[in-house]
C-alpha positions in Angstrom: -6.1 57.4 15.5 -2.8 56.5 16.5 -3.9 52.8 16.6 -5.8 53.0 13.0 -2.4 54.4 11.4 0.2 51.9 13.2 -1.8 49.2 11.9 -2.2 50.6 8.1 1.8 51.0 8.3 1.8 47.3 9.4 -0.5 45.7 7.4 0.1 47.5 4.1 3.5 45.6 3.8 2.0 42.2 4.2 -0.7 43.2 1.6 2.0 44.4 -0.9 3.8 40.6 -0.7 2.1 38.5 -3.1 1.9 34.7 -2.7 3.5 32.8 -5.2 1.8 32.0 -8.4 0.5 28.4 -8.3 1.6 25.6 -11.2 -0.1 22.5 -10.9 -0.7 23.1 -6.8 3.0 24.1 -6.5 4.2 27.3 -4.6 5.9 28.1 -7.8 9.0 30.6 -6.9 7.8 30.0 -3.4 8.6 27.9 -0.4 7.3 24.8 0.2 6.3 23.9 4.1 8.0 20.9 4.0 11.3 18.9 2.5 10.2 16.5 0.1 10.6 12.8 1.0 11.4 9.2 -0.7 7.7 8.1 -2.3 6.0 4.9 -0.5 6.0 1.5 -2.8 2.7 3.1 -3.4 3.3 6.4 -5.5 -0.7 6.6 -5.2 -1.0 6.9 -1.3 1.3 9.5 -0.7 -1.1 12.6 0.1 2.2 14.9 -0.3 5.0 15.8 -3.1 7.6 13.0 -2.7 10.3 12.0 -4.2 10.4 8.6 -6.9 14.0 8.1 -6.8 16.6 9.5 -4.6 17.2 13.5 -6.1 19.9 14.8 -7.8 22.1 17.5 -5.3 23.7 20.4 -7.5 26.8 22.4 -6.2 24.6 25.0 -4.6 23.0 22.1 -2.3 19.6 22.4 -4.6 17.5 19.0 -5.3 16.4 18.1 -8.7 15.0 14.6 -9.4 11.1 13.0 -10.2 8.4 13.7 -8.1 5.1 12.3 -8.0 2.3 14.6 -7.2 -1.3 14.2 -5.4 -4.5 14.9 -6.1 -4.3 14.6 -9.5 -8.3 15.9 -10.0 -6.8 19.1 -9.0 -4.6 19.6 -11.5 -5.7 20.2 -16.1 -6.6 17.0 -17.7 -3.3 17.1 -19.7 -1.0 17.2 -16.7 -2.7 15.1 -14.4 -1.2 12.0 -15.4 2.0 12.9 -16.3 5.7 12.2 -15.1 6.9 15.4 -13.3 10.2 17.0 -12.2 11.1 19.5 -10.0 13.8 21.9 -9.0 13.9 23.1 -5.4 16.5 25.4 -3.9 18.8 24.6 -0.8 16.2 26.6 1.3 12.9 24.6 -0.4 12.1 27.4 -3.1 10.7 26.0 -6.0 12.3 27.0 -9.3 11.2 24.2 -11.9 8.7 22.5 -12.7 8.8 19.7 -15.5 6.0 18.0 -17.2 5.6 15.1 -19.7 2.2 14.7 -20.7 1.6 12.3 -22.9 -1.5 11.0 -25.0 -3.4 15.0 -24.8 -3.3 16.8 -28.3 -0.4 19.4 -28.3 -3.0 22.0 -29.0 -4.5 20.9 -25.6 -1.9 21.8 -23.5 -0.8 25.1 -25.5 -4.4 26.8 -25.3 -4.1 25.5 -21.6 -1.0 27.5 -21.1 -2.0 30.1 -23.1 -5.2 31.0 -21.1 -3.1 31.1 -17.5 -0.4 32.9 -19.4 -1.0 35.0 -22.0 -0.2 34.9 -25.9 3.6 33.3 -26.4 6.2 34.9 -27.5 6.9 31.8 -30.0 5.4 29.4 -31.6 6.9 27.7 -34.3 4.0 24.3 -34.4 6.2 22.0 -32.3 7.9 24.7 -29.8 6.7 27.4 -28.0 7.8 30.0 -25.6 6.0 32.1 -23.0 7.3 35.1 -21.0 5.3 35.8 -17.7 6.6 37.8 -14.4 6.8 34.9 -12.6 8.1 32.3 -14.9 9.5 31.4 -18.4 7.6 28.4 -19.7 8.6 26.3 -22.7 6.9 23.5 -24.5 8.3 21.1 -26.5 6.7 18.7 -28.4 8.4 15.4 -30.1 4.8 14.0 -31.4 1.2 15.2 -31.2 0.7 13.5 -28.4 4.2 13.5 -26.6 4.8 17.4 -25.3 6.9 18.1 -22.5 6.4 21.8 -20.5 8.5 23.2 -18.3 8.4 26.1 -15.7 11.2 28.1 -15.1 12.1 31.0 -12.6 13.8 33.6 -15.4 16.2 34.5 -12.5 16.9 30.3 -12.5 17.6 30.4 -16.3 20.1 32.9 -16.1 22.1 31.7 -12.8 22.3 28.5 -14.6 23.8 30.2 -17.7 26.1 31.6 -15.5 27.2 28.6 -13.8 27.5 26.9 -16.8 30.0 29.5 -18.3 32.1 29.9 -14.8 32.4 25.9 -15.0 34.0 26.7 -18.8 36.4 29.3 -17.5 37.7 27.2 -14.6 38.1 23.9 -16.6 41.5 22.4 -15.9 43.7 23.8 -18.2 47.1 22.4 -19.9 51.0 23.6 -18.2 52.7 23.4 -21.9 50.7 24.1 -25.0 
């Protein structure tokens, strides 16, 4: 009995932590098991995220920069040929993920959001705006056929609103007026 009950206590925990939702094969909000590295010549070889171009490093020691991905057969037809970007925390947690797709029908790729995450919140024909637990997810489209989406971790949005307005206050101000 005592065995049956120390194990419920113990696993119950692990059962409450839910893995992170996946976007386009991407811990999204979660870890990844490994730090990214500099793409082959051949983008197409890599059987791993990598990086195209050397990524940007913000002030809190986070990466940013294009990535290719692999596997594309894994991934919707609208996003598996696209240019993608991603936003990784100091400690490898994933908190954007940035997509260009290009020659699918804008309707395409917002029934294809739509369907993993509900009804959005707006839609005005060439933007539109979706509010899930796990992410915030906007679309933008500059032609029919030219629509970029991006996933964002709400908590991201607002720490970069934050940082952005801290950076404001602590511009270099003028002695005399």
């Amino acid at each position: 009995m005592k065995t049956l009950l120390a194990l419920v206590m113990f696993a119950l925990p692990i059962a409450v932590v839910a893995a992170p939702t996946q976007v386009l094969g991407i811990p999204f909000n979660g870890k990844l098991q490994y730090s990214p590295r500099i793409c082959p010549l051949n983008n197409e070889k890599s059987e791993e995220i990598c990086w195209r171009n050397s990524p940007r490093i913000d002030d809190a020691g986070g990466r940013v920069g294009s990535v290719h991905l692999p596997d594309a057969d894994s991934r919707p037809l609208w996003a598996a040929r696209g240019w993608y970007e991603l936003a990784l925390n100091k400690d490898l947690t994933v908190t954007r993920i940035k997509v260009l797709a290009e020659g699918t029908e804008r309707e395409t790729i917002f029934q294809s959001i739509s369907t993993r995450f509900g009804t959005p919140v707006s839609d005005d024909g060439r933007a539109a705006r979706w509010l899930h637990k796990d992410a915030t997810i906007q679309m933008l489209c500059a032609a029919p056929t030219k629509c970029w989406a991006t996933f964002s971790v709400p908590v991201a949005e607002t720490e970069l609103a934050a940082a952005a307005r801290l950076k404001q206050q602590q511009k270099a101000r003028p002695i005399t007026p």
